[in-house]
SERO-4910 file (N, C-alpha, C, O; in steps of 0.05 Angstrom, whole numbers):
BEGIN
 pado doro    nc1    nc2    nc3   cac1   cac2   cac3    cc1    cc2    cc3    oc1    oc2    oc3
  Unk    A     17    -24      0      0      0      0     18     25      0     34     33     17
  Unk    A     13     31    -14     21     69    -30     22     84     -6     -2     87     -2
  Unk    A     34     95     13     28    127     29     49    141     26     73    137     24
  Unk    A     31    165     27     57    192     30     48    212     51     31    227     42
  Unk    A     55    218     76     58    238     93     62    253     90     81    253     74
  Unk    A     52    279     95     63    309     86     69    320    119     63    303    136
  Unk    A     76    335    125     82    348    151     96    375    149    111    384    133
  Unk    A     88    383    165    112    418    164     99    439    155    110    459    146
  Unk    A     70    436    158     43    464    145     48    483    172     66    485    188
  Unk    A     34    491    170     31    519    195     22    537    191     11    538    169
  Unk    A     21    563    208     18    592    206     36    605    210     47    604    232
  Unk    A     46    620    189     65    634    194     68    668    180     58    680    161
  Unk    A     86    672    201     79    713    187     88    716    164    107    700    160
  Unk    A     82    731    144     96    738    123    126    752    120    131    771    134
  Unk    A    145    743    101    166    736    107    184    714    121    208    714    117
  Unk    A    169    691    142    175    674    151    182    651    131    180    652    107
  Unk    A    189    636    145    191    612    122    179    585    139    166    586    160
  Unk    A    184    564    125    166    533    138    181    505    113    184    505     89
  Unk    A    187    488    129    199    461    112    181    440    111    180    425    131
  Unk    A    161    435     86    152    415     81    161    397     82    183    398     72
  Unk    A    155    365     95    161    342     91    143    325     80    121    323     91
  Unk    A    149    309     55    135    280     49    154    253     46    169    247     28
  Unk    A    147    237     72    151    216     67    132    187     53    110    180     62
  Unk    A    145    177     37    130    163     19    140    128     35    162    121     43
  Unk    A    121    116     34    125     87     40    105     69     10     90     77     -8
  Unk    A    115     44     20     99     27     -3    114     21    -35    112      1    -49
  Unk    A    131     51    -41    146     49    -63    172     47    -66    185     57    -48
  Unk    A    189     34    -90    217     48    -89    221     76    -94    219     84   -118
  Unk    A    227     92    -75    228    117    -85    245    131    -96    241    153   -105
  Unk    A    268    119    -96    287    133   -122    273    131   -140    273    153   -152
  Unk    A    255    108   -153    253    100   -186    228    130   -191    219    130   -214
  Unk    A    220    150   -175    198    163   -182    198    189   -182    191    199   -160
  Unk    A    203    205   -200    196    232   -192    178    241   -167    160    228   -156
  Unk    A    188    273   -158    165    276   -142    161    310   -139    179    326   -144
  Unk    A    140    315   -133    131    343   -128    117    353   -109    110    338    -91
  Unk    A    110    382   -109     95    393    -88     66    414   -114     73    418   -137
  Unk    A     52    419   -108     29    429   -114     10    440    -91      7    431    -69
  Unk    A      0    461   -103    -16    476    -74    -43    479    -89    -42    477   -113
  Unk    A    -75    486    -73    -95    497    -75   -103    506    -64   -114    497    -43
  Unk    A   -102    537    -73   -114    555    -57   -149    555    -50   -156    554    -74
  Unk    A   -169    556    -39   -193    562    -31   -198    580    -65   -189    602    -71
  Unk    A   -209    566    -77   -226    579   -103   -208    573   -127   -217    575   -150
  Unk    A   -186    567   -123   -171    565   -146   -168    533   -150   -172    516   -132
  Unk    A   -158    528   -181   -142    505   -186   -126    491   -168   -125    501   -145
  Unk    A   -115    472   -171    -88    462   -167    -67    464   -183    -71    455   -206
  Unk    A    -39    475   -177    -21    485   -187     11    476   -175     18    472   -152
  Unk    A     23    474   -195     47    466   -189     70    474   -172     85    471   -192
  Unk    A     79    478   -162    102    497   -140    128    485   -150    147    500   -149
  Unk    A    132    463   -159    155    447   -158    160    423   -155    149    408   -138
  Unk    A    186    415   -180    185    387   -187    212    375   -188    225    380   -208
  Unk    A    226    354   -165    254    338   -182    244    311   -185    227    297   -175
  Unk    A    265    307   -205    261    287   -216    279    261   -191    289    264   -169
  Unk    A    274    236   -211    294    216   -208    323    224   -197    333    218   -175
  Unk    A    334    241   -222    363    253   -221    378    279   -199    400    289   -195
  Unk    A    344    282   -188    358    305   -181    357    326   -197    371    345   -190
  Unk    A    335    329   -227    336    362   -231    303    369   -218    283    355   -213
  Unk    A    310    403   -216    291    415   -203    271    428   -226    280    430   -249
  Unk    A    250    436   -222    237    453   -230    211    467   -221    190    453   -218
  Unk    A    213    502   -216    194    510   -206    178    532   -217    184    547   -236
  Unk    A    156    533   -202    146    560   -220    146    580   -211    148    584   -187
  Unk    A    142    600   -233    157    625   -230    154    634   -203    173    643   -190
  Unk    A    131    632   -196    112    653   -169    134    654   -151    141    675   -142
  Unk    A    150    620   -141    163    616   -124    200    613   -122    216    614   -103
  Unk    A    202    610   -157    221    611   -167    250    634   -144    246    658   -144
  Unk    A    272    624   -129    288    645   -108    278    649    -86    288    665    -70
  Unk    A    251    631    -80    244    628    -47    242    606    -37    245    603    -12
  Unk    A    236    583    -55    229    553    -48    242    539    -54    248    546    -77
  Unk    A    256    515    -48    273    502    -58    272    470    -44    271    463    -20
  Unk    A    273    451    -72    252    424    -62    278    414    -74    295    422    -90
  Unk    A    273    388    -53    292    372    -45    295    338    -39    275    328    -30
  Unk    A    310    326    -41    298    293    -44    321    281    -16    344    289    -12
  Unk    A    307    263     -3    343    246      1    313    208      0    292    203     10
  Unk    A    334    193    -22    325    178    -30    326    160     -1    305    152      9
  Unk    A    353    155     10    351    140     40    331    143     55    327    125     71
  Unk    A    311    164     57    297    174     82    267    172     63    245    181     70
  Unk    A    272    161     42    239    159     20    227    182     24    203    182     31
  Unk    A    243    207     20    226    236     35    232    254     17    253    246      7
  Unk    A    223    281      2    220    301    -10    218    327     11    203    330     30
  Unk    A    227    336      5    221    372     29    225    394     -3    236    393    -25
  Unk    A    205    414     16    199    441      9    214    456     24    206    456     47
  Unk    A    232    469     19    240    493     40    224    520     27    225    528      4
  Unk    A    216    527     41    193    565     32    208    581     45    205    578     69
  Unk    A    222    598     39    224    626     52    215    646     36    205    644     14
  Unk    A    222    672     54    202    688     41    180    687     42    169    703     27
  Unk    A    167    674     54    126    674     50    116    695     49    121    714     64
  Unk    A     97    696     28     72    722     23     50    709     28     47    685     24
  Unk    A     33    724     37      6    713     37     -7    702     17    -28    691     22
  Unk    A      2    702    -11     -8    692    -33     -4    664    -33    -14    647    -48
  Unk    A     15    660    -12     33    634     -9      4    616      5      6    591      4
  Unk    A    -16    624     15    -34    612     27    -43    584      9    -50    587    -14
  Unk    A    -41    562     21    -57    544      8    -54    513     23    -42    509     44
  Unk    A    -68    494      5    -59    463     21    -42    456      3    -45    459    -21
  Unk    A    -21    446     15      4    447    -12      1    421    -11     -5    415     12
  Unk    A      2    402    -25     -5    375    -35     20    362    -49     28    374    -70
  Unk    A     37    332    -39     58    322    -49     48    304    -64     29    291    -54
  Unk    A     57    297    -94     59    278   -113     75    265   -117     98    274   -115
  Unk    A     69    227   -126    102    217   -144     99    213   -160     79    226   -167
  Unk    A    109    198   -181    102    187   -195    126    173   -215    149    181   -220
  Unk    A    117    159   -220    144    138   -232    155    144   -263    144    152   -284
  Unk    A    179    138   -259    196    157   -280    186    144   -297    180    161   -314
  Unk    A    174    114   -309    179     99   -330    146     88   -324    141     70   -340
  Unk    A    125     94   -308    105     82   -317     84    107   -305     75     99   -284
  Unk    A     77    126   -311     57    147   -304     36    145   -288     30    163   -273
  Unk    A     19    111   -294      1    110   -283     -6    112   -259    -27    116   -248
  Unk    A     30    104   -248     34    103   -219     38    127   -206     60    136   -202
  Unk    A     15    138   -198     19    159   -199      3    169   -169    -20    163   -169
  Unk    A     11    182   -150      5    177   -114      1    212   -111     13    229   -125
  Unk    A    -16    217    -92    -10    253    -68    -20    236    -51    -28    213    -50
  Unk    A    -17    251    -40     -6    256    -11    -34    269      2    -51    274    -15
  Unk    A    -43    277     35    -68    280     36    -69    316     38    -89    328     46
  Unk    A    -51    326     31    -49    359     39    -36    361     65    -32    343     81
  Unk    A    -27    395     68    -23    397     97    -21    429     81    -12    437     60
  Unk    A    -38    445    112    -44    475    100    -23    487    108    -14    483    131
  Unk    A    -12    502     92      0    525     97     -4    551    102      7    559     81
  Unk    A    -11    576    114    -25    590    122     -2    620    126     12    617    146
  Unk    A      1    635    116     18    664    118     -2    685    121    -21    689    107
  Unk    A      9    699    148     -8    722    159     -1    746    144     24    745    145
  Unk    A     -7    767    130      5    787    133      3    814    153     20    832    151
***
């Protein structure tokens, strides 16, 4: 059975920062990409940031020089580091995997809110 833990949401003031954690059980987790995604109250779901297998990153713009996601394959875990938070930063940020070589396999995580005061 598939799980992934998220941990490390909170309230925090603007400008603060906060370190997401997802640990994933059930899979090999080197073999899988993984990401973070947030939804804000009325909006979509949207991407924040993605490494791969190898170790490349990629994020979007919004957060692009404040967030910076991270893997250690030993610990089957992914982190978000956020600094800088704006209140726009508000949302349930939501972890994904998914497998380098078969898509379908494809897992989140149950949310964990993140919340910036200004």
């Amino acid at each position: 059975q598939v799980q992934l833990v998220e941990s490390g949401g909170g309230l925090v003031q603007a400008g603060g920062s906060l370190r997401l954690s997802c640990a994933a059980s059930g899979i090999i987790f080197s073999l899988y990409n993984a990401g973070w995604y947030r939804q804000a109250p009325g909006k979509q779901r949207e991407l924040v940031a993605t490494i791969t297998s190898g170790g490349n990153t990629n994020y979007a713009d919004s957060v692009k020089g404040r967030f910076t996601i991270s893997r250690d394959n030993a610990k089957n875990t992914v982190y978000l580091q956020m600094n800088s938070l704006k209140p726009e930063d508000t949302a349930v940020y939501y972890c994904n995997v998914i497998n380098r070589d078969l898509a379908a396999r494809n897992y989140w995580g149950q949310g964990t809110q993140v919340t910036v005061s200004s």
